[in-house]
N, C-alpha and C positions, 0 to 999 in steps of 0.2 A: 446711685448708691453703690452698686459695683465698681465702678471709678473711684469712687473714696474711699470704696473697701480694698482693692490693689494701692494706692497713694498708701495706704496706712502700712498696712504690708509691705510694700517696699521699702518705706522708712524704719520699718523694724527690723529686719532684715539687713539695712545701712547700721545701723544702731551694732546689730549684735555681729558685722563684719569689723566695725569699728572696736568693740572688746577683742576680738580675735588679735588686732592689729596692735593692738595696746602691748596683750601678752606678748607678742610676737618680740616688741621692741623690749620689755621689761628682759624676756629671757635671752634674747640678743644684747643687752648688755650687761648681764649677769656671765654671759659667755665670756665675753673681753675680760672681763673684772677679775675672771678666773683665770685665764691663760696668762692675765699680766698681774697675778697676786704677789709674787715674789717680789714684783716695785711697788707695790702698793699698800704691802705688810706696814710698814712704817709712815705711809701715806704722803701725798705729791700733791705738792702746795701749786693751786689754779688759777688764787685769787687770795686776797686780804680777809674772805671771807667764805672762802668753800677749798675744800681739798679733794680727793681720788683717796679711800681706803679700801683695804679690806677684812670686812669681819665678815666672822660667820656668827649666825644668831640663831639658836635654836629654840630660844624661849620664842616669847609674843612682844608686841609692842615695847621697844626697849633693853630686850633682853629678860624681863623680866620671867618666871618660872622655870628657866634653863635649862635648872639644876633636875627638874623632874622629868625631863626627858618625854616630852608629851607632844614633840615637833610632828610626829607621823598623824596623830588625832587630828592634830591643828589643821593638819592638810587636809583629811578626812571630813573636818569642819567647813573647811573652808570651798570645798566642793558640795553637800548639802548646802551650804549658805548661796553657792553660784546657782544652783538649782532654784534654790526660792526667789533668787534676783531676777531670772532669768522669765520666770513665772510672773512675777512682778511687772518687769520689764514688756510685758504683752499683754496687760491688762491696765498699762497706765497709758492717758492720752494725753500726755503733756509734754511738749519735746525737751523740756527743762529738767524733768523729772527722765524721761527716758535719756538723754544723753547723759548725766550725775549716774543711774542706774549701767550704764552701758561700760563708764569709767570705773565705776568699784566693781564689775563682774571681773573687766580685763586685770584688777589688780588682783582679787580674789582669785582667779587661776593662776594668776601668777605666781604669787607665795605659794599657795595650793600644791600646786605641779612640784614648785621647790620640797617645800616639806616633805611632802611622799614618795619622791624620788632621791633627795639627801637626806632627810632628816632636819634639815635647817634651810635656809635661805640667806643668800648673801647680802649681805648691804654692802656700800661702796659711796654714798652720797654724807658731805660731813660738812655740815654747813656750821658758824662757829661766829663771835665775836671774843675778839680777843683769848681768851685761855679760854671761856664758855661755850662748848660746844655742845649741840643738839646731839640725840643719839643717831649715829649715822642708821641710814635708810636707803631704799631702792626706789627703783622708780613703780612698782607696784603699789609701796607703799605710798607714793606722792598720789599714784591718779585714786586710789580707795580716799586720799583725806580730799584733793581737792573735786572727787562727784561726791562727798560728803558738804563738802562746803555750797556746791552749786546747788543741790537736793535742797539743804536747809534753805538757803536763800532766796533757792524759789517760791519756798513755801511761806515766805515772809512780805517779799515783792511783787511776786505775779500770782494772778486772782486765777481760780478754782473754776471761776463759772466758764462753763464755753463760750464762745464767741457766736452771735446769732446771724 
C-alpha cells in the first residue's frame, strides 16, 4: 500500500511540475511576442493559414467585456479557479482526467499571472482561412481548451471503474 501510495504521489507531483512547465513556456512566449510587438503589430504571415500578431485583450474569451475593465478580477478568478483545479487535481485517480486537469491549471496561471500583473494578456496565435479568422489566442489559452477536450473525452471513452 505504501508503494502505491508514493507511485500516486509521485505522479502528482509529475502532473503538477508539468503545469508549472506549461506556464513557464506560455509566459516565455508571451515574452518574445512582446519584445518583437512592433513586427508584429500588423502580423507575419507563417503559413497560408496561421500568422504571428500582436494584441492585447483585456476582456475574456475573444475580447469580449473589455470595455469594463474587469482584466485584474479575471486574474483574481482565475487563481481561485487554479486553486480549486489543483484540489481537484489530488483527489482524482485517473491519469486522463489528471493530465486534461494539469494542462487547464498551467493555462489558468497563465492568463492569471497576465491579468494581475498587466491588466490584460497578450495573444499572438492567428490561425485564419482565407479572410476568416479565429480570434487570436496564446498558448494558455490552447492548453485550458485542449485539457478541456482531453477531460471531456475521457469521460466519454475511458470507463470510471478501476482496474482490478
Amino acid at each position: 500500500m505504501k508503494k502505491l501510495l508514493k507511485h500516486h504521489n509521485l505522479r502528482k507531483s509529475l502532473f503538477f511540475l508539468f503545469s508549472v512547465l506549461l506556464f513557464f513556456l506560455d509566459q516565455l512566449t508571451k515574452y518574445f511576442i512582446v519584445l518583437n510587438s512592433e513586427l508584429l503589430i500588423y502580423g507575419v504571415k507563417i503559413t497560408s493559414f496561421f500568422n504571428l500578431v500582436y494584441v492585447v485583450n483585456k476582456g475574456i474569451s475573444f475580447g469580449l467585456l473589455a470595455s469594463l475593465n474587469i482584466s485584474f478580477y479575471l486574474g483574481i478568478f482565475s487563481f481561485l479557479a487554479s486553486i480549486f483545479i489543483m484540489i481537484w487535481m489530488l483527489k482524482t485517480k485517473f491519469f486522463h482526467e489528471t493530465l486534461a486537469l494539469s494542462m487547464i491549471l498551467g493555462g489558468a496561471l497563465g492568463n492569471g499571472f497576465d491579468r494581475i500583473k498587466n491588466s490584460y494578456v497578450v495573444d499572438f496565435l492567428d490561425v485564419h482561412i482565407a479572410n476568416y479568422h479565429w480570434p487570436a489566442f496564446n498558448f494558455a489559452d490552447l492548453f485550458i481548451s485542449l485539457g478541456a477536450i482531453i477531460y471531456i473525452s475521457s469521460n466519454f471513452f475511458f470507463s470510471k471503474e478501476p482496474k482490478k
